[in-house]
C-alpha positions in Angstrom: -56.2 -79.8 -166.2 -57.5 -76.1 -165.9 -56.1 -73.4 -164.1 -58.6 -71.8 -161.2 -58.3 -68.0 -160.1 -56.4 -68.7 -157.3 -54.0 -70.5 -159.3 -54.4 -74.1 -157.6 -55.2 -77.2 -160.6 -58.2 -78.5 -160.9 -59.4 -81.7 -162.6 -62.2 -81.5 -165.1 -65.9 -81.9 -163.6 -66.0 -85.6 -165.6 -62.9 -86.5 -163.1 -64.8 -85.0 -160.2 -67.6 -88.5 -160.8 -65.3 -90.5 -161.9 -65.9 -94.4 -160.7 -62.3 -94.0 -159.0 -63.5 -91.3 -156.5 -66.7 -92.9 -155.8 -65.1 -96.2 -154.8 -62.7 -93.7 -152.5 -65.5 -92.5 -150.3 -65.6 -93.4 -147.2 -68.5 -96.1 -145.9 -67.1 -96.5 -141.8 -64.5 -94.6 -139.7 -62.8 -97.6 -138.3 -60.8 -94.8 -136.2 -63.3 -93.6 -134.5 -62.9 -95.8 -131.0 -59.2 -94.3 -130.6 -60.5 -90.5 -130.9 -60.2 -88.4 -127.9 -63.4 -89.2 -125.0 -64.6 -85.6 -125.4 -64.7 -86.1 -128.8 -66.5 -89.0 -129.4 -69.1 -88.1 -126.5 -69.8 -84.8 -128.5 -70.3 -86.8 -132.0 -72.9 -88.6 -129.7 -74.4 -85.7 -128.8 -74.6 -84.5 -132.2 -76.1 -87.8 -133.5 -79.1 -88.0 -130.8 -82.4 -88.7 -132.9 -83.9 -85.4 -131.5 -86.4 -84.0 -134.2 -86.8 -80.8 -136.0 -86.5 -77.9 -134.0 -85.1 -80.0 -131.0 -88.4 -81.7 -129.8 -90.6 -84.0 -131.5 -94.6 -84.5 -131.2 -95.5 -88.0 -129.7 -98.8 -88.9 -130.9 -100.5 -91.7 -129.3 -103.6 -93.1 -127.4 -104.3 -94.7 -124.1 -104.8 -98.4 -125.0 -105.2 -100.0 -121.5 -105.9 -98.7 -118.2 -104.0 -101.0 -115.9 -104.7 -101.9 -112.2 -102.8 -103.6 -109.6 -103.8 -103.9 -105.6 -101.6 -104.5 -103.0 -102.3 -106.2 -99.7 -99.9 -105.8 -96.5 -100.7 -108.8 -94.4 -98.9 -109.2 -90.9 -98.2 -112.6 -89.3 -98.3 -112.8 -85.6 -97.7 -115.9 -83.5 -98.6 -116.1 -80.0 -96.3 -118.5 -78.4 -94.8 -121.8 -79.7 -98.2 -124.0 -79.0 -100.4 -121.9 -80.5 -100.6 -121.5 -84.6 -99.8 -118.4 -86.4 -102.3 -115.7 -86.6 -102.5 -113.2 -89.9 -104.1 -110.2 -89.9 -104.5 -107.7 -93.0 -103.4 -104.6 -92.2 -104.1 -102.7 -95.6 -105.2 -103.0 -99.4 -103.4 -100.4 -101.9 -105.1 -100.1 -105.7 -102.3 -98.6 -107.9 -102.9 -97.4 -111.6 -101.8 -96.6 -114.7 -101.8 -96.1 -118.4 -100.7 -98.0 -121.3 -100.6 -95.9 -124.7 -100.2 -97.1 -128.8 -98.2 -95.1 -130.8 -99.8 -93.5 -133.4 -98.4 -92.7 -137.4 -96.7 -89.6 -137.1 -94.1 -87.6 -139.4 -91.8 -87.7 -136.2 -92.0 -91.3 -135.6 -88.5 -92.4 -137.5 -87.2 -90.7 -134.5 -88.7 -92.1 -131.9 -88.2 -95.5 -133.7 -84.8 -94.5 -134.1 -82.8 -96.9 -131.9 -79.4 -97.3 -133.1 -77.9 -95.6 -130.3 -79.3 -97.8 -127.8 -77.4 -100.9 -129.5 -74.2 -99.6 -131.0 -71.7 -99.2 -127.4 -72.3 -98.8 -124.0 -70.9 -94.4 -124.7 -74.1 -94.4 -127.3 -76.2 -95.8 -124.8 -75.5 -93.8 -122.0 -75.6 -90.6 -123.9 -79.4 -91.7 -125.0 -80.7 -92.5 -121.7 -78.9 -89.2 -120.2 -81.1 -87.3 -123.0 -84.2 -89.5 -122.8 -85.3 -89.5 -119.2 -88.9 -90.1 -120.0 -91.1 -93.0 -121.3 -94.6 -94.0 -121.6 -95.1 -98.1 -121.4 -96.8 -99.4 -124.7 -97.5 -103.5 -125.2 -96.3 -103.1 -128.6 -93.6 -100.8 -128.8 -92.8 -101.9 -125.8 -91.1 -98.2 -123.7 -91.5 -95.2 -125.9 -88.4 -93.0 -124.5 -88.9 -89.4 -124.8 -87.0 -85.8 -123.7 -88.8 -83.4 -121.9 -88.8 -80.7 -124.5 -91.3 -83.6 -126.5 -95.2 -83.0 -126.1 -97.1 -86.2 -125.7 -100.2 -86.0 -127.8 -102.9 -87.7 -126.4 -105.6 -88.5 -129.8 -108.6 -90.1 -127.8 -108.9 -88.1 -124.8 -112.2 -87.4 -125.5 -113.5 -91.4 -125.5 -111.0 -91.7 -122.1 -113.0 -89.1 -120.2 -116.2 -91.1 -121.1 -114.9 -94.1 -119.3 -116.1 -95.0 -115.9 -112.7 -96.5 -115.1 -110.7 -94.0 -115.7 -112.7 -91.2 -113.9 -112.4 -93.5 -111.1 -109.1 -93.7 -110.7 -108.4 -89.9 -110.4 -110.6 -89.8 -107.2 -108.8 -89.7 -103.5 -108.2 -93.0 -102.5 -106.7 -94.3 -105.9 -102.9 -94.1 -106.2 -102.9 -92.9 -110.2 -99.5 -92.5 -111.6 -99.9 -89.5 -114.0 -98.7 -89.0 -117.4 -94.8 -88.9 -117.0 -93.8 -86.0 -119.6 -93.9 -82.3 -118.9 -95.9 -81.6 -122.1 -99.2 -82.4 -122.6 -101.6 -81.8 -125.5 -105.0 -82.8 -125.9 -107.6 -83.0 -129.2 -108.5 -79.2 -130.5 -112.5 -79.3 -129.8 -111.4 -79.5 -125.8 -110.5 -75.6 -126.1 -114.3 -75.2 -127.3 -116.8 -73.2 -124.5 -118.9 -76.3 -124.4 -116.2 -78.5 -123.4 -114.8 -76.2 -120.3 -116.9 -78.3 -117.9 -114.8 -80.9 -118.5 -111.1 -79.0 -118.0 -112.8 -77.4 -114.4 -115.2 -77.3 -111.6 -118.0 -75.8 -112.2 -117.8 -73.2 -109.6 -115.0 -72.8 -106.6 -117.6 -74.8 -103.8 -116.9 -78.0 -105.7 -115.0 -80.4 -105.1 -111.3 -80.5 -107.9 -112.7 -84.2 -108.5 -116.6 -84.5 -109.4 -118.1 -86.8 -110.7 -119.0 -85.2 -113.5 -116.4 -82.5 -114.9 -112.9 -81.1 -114.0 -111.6 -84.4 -115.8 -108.6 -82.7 -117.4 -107.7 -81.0 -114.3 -108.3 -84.0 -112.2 -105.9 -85.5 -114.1 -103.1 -83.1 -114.4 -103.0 -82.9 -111.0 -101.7 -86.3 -111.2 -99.2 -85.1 -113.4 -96.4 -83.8 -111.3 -93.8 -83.1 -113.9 -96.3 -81.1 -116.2 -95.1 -77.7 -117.4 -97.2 -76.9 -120.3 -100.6 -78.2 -121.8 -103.0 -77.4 -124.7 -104.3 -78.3 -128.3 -102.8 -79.2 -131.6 -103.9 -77.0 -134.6 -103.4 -79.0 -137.7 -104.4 -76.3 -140.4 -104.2 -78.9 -143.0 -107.2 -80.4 -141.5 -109.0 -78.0 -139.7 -111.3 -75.8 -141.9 -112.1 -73.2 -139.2 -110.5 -72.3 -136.0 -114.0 -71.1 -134.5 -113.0 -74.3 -132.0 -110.7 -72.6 -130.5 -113.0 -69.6 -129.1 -113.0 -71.2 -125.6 -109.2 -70.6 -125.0 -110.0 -67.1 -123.2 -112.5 -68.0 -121.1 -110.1 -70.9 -119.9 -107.3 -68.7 -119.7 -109.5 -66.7 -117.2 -111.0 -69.8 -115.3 -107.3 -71.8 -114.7 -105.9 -67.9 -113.0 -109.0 -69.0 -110.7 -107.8 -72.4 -110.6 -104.7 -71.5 -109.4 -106.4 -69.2 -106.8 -108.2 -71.9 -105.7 -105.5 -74.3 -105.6 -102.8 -71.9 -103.9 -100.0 -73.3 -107.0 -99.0 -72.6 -110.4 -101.1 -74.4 -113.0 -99.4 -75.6 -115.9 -99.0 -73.0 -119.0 -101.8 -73.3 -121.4 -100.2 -74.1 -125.2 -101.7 -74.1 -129.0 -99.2 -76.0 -131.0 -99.1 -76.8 -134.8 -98.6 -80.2 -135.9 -94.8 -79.8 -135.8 -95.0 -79.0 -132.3 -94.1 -75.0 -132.5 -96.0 -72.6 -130.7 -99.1 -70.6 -132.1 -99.5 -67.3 -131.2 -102.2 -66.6 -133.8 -105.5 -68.6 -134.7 -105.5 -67.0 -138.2 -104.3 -68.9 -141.3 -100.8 -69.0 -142.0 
């Protein structure tokens, strides 16, 4: 034994790895059920699979575009003799999106489901947190919190797709994107591509035929808060694709001119999902 400055014994540093105090540490906390209910809802807390930074990038792509109509159809009967008489009333198309989760650095938390299955206190806690999810066929609900950004890879094949164009006009009930985050491939805050966010000019319609995709569809959108581009620098050699962002900056005040509400704020994150403020290399 050696004496420390303070004057308390110490055990040599071979002691400290000894096999004895490695077969002491502790593998479960059997105690935990009879801790105070404040307590253990706070180690929940603390254990919630919430990402770096508290948020977590989602990156997927829209897989399906799903379509169901409903038909209302009345039954009247005119007297006792006399057979029943239908008569449709109305036919209702509903839509929405089904999305594939994508490899990601923060997908060990999304898979992260523990707390889902270990007691009903876990599982309430994770639902409390996780409010939001996108339906997937093979993940099956991908739960999110609203401080995640939902990265959407292939939005430039979706706007190409007649179906989905379709369902943003009047007359199609579309469900939106559930999240309040929103980010879309870098080459849509190009000039070339700001057809597609807006109209053309403020006498068109806010759904042609032929641009204001991305702002057809965010009107959908109702919880949306924020929504831009990832910047990975890792993969992007230049940031000349982002030389658009100032002219949409100018054209969404307009928007919301046109619109008479606030239009969600218009975001450059990095792959990690923080904010850039400057397009020059880190």
């Amino acid at each position: 034994m050696r004496r420390t400055p303070t004057g308390i014994m110490n055990p040599p540093e071979q002691a400290m790895d000894s096999p004895t105090s490695r077969s002491s540490l502790l593998t479960d906390f059997p105690l935990f059920p009879k801790l105070p209910l404040e307590l253990r809802l706070k180690v929940w807390k603390h254990a919630l699979p919430i990402g770096p930074h508290d948020l977590r990038m989602i990156k997927v792509t829209v897989s399906t575009i799903v379509t169901t109509s409903t038909t209302t159809t009345s039954i009247q009967r005119k007297g006792s003799e006399q057979p029943p008489k239908s008569k449709i009333k109305e036919t209702k198309a509903s839509s929405s999106l089904t999305f594939c989760l994508l490899e990601h650095k923060h997908n060990d938390y999304l898979r992260d489901l523990g707390m889902l299955r270990a007691c009903s206190e876990s599982r309430n806690i994770y639902l409390k947190h996780f409010t939001q999810s996108l339906r997937s066929g093979e993940e099956g609900l991908i739960r999110f919190a609203g401080e995640d950004i939902v990265y959407i890879s292939n939005m430039d094949e979706l706007s190409c797709v007649g179906k989905f164009r379709n369902i943003l006009k009047p007359g199609d009930v579309f469900e939106g994107i559930p999240c309040q985050k929103l980010a879309i491939e870098i080459c849509w805050f190009s000039r070339w591509r700001l057809l597609y966010w807006l109209p053309v000019s403020a006498t068109r319609t806010l759904f042609p035929t032929h641009d204001g995709v991305v702002l057809a569809m965010i009107t959908h959108c109702k919880e949306l808060r924020e929504i831009g581009v990832v910047l990975d620098y890792r993969k992007e050699s230049r940031v000349h694709t982002l030389d658009g962002r100032d002219d949409l900056r100018r054209r969404w005040k307009a928007c919301e001119e046109l619109q008479g509400q606030k239009m969600p704020e218009l975001r450059v994150w990095d792959a990690e999902g923080n904010k850039v403020e400057r397009l020059d290399r880190k």
